[in-house]
N, C-alpha and C positions, 0 to 999 in steps of 0.2 A: 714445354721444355723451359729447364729452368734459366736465366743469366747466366753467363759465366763469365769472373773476372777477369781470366788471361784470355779466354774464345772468344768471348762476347758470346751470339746467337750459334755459333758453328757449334756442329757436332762431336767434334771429335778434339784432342787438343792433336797439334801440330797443322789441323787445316787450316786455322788463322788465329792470331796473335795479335790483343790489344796493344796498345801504342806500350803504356806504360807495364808491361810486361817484358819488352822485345829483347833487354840484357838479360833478363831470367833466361828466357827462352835458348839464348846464345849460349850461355852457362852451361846448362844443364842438356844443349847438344853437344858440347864437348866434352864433360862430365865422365868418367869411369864411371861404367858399368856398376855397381852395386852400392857409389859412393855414399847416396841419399840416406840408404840402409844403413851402412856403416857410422853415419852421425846422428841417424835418428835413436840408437841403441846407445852411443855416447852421451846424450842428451842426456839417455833415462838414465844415464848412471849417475851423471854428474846432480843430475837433481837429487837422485836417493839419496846420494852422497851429502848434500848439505841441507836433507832434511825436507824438502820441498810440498809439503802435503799439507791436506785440509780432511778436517773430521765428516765422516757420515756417522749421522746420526743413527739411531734403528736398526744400523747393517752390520748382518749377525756373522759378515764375513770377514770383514777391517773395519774399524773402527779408524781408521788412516789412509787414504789414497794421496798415489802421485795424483795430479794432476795430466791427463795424458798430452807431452806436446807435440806439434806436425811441424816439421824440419821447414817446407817450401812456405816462405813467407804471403803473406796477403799485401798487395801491392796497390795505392792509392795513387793518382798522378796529382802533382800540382794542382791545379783548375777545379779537379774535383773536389780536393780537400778544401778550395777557398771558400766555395761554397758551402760546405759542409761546416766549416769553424762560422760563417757567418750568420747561418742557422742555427746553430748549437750555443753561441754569444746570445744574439735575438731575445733564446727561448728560456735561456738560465739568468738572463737578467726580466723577462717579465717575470718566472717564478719568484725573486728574491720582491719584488713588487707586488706580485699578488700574495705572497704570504705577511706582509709589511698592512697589507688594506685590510685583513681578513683579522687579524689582531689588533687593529686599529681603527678608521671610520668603516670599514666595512661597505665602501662605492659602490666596491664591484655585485655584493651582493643587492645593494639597494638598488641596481638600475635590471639588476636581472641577469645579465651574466650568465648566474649559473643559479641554482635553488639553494636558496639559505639551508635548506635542512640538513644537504647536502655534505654542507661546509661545518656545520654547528651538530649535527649530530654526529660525527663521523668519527670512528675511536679514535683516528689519530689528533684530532682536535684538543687542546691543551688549554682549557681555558683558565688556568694560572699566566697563560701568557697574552691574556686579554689584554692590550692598553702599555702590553711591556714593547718595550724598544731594544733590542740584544745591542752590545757595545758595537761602535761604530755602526750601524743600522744593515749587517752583512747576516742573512737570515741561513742563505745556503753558501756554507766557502768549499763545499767540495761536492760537483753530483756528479752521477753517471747516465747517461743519457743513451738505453741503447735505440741502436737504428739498426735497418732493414734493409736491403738492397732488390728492387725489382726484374730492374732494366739497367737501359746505359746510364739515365740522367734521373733514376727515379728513386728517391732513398724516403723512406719514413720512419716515426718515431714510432717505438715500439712500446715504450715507456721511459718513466722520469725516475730514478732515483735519488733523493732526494734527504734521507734520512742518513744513512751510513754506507754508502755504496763501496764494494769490497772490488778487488782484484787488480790494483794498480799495481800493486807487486808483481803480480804473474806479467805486465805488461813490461816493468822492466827487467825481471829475470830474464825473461823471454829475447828481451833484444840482447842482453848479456851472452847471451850463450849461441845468439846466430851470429856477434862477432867473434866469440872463443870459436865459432866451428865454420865458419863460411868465411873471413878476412881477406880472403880476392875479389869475393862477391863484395864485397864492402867498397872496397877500394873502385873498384868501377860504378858504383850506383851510388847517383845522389841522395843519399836517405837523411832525412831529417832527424836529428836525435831525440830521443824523450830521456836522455840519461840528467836534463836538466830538470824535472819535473820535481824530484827531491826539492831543488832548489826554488821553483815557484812556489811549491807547496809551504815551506819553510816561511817565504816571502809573504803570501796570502796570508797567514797566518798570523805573523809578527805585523803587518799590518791591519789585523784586527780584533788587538788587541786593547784593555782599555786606555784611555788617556792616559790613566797615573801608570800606568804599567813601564810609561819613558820609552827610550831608543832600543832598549838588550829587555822586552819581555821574556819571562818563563815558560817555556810552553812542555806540556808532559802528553801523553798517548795513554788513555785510559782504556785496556783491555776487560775484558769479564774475566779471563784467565785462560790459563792454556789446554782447558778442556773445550774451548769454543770453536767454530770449523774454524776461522779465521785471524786464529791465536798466529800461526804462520806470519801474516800477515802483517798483524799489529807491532809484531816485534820487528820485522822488517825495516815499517816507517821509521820508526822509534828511532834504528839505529842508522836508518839513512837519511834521517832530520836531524841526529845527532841532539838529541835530548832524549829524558828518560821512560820507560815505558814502567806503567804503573797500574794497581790494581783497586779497589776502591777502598780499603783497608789502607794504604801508603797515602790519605789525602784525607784530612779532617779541615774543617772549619770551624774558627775563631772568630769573633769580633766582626763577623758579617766579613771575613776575608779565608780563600781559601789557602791550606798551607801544606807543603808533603814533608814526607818524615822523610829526614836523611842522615847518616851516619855522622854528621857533623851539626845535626841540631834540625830545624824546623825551617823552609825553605817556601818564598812567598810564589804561588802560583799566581800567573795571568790566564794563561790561555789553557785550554782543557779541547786535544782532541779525542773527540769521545767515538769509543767504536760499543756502545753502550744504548740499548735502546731506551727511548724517553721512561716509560714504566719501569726501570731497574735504577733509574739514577739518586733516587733520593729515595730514600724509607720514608722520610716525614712528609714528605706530599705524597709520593706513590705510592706503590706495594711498600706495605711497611713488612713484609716478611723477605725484602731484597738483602740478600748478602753483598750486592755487587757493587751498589750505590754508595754516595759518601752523605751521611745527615748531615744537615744544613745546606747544601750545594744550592740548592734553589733559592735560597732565600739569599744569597749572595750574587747568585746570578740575575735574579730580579733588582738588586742593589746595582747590579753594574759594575761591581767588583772582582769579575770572572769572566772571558770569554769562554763558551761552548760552542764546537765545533764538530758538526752543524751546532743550526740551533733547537732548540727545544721546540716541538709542535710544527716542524716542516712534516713530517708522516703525510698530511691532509695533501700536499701538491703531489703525491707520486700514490697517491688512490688512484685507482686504476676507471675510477667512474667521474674523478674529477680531470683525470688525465683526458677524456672525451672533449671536455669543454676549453680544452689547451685554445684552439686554435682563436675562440672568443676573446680569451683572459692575454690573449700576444696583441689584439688587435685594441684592447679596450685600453692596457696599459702603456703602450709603444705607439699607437695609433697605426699602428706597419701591416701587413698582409703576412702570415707565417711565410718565412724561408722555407723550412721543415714541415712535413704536411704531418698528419697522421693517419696511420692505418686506418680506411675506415671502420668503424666501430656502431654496433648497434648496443642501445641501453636497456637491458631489460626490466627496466622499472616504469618503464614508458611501455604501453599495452600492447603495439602496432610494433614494436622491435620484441618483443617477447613472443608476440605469436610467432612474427616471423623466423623467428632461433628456433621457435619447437617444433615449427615444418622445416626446417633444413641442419637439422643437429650434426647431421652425417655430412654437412661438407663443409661446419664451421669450427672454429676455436673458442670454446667458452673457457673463461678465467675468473675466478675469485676476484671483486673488487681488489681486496687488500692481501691476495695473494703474493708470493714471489719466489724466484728459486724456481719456477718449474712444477710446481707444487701444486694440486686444487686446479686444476686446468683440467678440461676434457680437449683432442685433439682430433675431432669427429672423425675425417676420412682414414685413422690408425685406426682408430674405437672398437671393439668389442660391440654387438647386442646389447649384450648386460651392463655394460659400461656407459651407454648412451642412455639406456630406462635410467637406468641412477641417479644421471644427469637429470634428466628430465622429468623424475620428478623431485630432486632438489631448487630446480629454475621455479616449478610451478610453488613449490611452495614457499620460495625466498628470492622471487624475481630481481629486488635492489642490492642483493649481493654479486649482482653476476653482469658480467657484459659479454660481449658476442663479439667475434671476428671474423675474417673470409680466410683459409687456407690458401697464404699467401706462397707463390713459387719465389721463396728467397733464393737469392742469387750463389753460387758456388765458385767455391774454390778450390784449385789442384791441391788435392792432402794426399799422403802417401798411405799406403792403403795396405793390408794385411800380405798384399802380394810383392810388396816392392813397389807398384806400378804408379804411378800420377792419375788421379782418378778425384772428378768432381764431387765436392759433398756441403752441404747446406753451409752458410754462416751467417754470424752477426758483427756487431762491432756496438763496445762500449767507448769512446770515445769521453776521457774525465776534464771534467769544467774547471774550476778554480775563479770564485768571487772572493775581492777584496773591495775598500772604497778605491783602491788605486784603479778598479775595471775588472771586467771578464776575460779571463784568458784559456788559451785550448792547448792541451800536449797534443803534439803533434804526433797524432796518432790513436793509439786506443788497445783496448782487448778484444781481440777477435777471439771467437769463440767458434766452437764450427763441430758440426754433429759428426761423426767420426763411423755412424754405420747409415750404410748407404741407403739412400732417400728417407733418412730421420731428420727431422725438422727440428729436435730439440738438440740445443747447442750446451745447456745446461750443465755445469761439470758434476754437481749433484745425480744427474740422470746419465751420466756417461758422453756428456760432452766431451773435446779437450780443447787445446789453444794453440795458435798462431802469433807469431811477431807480427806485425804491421806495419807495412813500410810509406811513409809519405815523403813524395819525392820533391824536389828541392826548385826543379825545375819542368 
């Protein structure tokens, strides 16, 4: 049996009640009858209403989905969140560290660490940024790091985000609209806000920008455009960083400086947050058949004349095979024992974790290295026959694309369920970083994400996920 965050180990909810649930619990025994129902059908409107969706690709049905949300919030207490931010600081400042050595003398790989090849042949490896330095030496200013819930005290990383990580939106819509629809609940429960995150974000940002950029840098939101799932999104920031959102068409470079076009003439860029992956950003290093990118960008950003945000060639820390050797790369740069453990993980490039994935297919999680989204995963104990040969023999005949996991009982939470009723169902929680040279800092709180059909383990919105507020309490 799985966790549960308001039961803990009980069975049933109302036979016991976590500490940090106990005002929910109060709430929702005095509660009208259908009330839950009544704001969960508000919700969806007020989202349709302002638009609130993300693109599926493929699907020959919408081409547009809400995102589904769950009214009963996900509830974090104090103590646990300390721990949690202290772990989640730890592990995003040795990433900015190990991607800093791996473009630079390269330590970590000369004392072993982890296998050079690893690191040097791995697509997302960028060796334009060999020896480069990103302005102010900030490699990652924004990741998502999701985690896992086992037990009472047992959380792990499930992975690193690291390049572009998405849904900090849904995380402050999400609180927006549980105090538009629950405002009593508020008023009695210490919740911590993340409505100031715009504002860190802003801050991280303007602090890593370059020298000459002064006290008031430029900063813009480079989207692909609004055929992308996460065009929603982009524009969001944009408008809640209160700077411009732009396409890569609106931003040429000059004289090794980058500049956007604006109705009043040609407008000097500093910072550049990119929701653009590294292969789309330039024509003239990358794909030169990108519409997306702006020519010259890179040769200005190697100049030091431009911050990107991320930076260029983080991909290699949220490789799902380089994410195994986390716990090495915390200890070798920090000299500290992980806060954060990771799920354990078998490598199937390594002979002795390969055999043992191809006898236990049926009660593991295999995952594409450089997968993500939920995508290129087998989920053994769902799996199909057909579905697991497939696997098996894609592992045998490309063992270093693949790693292996234990069908973990993540932990659940009360989401409202087809019937009305309160009823346990899987989650996660993305919980987003923010590095600057000023420090690592953590919203308090995150994206809970949470599988919406009963005992599905994928929380995925792409695979019919939906989402949660997240509440971290104060005291």
């Amino acid at each position: 049996m799985a966790f549960d965050e308001m039961s803990g180990e009980a069975s049933a909810y109302g036979t016991h009640v976590r500490e940090s649930y106990r005002g929910l619990a109060r709430w929702l025994a005095e509660a009208p009858e259908g009330l839950l129902q009544a704001r969960s059908r508000q919700a969806e409107l007020f989202f349709r209403r302002m638009g609130i969706t993300f693109a599926v690709y493929g699907d020959a049905e919408s081409s547009e989905r809400l995102i589904p949300f769950d009214v009963a919030p996900r509830i974090i207490g104090a103590a646990e969140w300390a721990g949690l931010e202290a772990g989640l600081i730890q592990r995003v400042a040795a990433i900015n560290l190990f991607l800093a050595d791996i473009y630079g003398p390269q330590e970590c790989l000369k004392a072993g660490v982890l296998p050079a090849e690893l690191v040097l042949t791995n697509p997302h490896y960028c060796p334009e940024m060999q020896g480069q330095r990103p302005p102010r030496g900030i490699w990652v200013q924004i990741a998502g790091v999701d985690l896992v819930r086992t037990g009472e005290d047992d959380f792990y990383v499930l992975e690193d985000n690291c390049r572009t990580p998405s849904g900090v939106s849904y995380m402050l819509e999400n609180r927006e609209m549980m105090m538009r629809l629950f405002p009593d609940l508020f008023a009695d429960y210490p919740v911590r806000p993340v409505e100031t995150y715009a504002d860190m974000l802003l801050a991280s940002l303007r602090a890593c920008a370059p020298e000459a950029a002064g006290a008031d840098p430029t900063i813009v939101v480079l989207t692909p455009g609004p055929f992308n799932s996460a065009y929603y999104e982009h524009s969001f920031l944009a408008d809640k960083l209160g700077v411009e959102l732009v396409e890569g068409r609106d931003l040429f470079v000059d004289d090794g400086k980058v500049f956007m076009r604006t109705t009043e003439g040609r407008q000097r860029v500093d910072v550049v947050y990119r929701r653009i992956d590294d292969d789309f950003l330039d024509p003239l290093t990358f794909r030169p058949d990108s519409a997306l990118g702006v020519p010259g960008l890179m040769a200005a950003y190697q100049a030091g004349a431009v911050t990107l945000a991320n930076a260029v060639g983080t991909g290699v820390a949220d490789d799902k095979a380089v994410y195994t050797y986390m716990p090495e790369i915390i200890r070798f740069f920090t000299g500290e024992e992980p806060i954060l453990n990771n799920v354990p993980t078998w490598r199937c490039r390594e002979p002795e974790a390969l055999k043992y994935t191809l006898a236990h297919l049926e009660e593991l999680v295999v995952k594409e290295v450089g997968g993500s989204g939920g995508y290129g995963m087998l989920v053994g104990p769902a799996a199909s026959k057909s579905e697991i040969e497939t696997f098996r023999r894609r592992l045998i005949d490309d063992p270093d694309e693949f790693i292996a996991q234990p069908t973990l009982a993540l932990s659940t939470a009360p989401t409202l369920d087809r019937n009305g009723e309160l009823a346990p169902r899987h989650v996660d929680l993305r919980p987003f970083v923010l590095s600057s040279p000023e420090g690592v800092k953590v919203a308090p709180g995150g994206l809970t994400r949470v599988a919406l059909k009963e005992g599905s383990l994928v929380v995925n919105s792409s695979q019919g996920g939906g989402t949660k507020d997240t509440w971290v309490l104060d005291v």
